[in-house]
N, C-alpha and C positions, 0 to 999 in steps of 0.2 A: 982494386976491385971497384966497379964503377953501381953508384945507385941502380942502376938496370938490374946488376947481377942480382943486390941483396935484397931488392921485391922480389925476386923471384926466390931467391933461396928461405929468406924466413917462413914463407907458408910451406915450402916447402919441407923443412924441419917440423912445424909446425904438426903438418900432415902428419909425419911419420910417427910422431910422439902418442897423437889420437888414434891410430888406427892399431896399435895395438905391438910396434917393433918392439919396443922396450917395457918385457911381462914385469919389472921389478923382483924382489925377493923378500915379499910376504903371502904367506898361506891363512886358510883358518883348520882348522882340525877339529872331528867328531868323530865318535865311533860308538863300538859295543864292544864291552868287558865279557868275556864268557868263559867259566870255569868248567872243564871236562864235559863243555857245550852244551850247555846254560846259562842262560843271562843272569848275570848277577851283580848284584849296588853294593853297597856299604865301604869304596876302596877309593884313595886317590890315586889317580894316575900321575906320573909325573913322567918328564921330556925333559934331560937333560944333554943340552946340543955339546957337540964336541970340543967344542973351544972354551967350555968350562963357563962359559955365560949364563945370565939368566935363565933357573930353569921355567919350564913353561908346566901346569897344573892341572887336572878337571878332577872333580867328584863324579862319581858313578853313582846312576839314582839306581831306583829299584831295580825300573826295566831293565838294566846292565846300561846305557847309555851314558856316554862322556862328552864333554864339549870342553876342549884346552882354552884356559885363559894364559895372557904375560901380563905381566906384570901386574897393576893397578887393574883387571879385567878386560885387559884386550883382549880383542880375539884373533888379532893380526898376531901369526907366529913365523917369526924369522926363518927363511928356507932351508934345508939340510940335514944333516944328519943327525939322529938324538939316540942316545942311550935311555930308553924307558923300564920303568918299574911302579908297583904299585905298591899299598900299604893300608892294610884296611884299617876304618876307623868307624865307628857310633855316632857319627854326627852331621850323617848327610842324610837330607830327603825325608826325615824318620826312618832310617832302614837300621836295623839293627845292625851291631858287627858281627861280619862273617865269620861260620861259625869252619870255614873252610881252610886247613892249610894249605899254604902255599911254599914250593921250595925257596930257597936262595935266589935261585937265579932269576927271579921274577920278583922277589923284594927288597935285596940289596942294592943300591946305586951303583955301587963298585964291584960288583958282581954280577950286576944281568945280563944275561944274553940276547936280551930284545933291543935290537937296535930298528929304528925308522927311522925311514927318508920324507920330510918333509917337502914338498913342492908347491911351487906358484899356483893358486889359485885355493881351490878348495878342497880338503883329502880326505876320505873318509879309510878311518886307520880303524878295523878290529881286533882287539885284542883275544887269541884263543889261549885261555893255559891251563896247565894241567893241575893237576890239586898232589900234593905230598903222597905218596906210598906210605900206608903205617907201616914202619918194623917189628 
């Protein structure tokens, strides 16, 4: 390859890399928590990706609104698949704990049936769930 070629090919690479070819595979993720559709706080969310890695986290404020952190508070969440569940707790936002049951399959890690697809850029994920049937 003669110096001619590789002026012309490094902007060339260059180019591609800026314009947008290669989207990466980090998201950021928000949404809203809403039980038997209404907004509601007091729960964490959690994103646990398929490959058993770092789970990814948000608190639920009052208004129902979550926004996932990884790790040390990123907000960059690695793309793909997650097995989600929540858990409510007394110590976010001042919101009391919900005074709301919720089934298994929406609290368990090893049990839930909400799974999301993470994708490149920016996701806004709602969670809708149902509240326990008394027996």
């Amino acid at each position: 390859m003669n110096r001619n070629h590789i002026v012309l090919l490094v902007p060339g690479m260059l180019l591609l890399c800026f314009t947008g070819c290669w989207k990466g595979d980090i998201g950021t993720v928000e949404g809203t928590l809403q039980v038997d559709g209404k907004p509601m706080g007091g729960f964490y969310v959690y994103f646990i990706p398929a490959d058993g890695t770092a789970e990814a986290m948000g608190g639920v404020i009052g208004d129902g609104s979550y926004k996932l952190t990884y790790g040390r508070g990123d907000d960059r969440i690695p793309v793909g698949e997650y097995r989600v569940y929540v858990q409510a707790t007394e110590f976010i936002d001042n919101v009391s704990m919900p005074k709301v049951k919720l089934e298994r399959q929406y609290t368990d890690p090893y049990e839930t049936s909400l799974v999301k697809t993470i994708d490149y850029g920016h996701n806004v994920i709602d969670l809708d769930l149902t509240s326990a049937k008394k027996k």
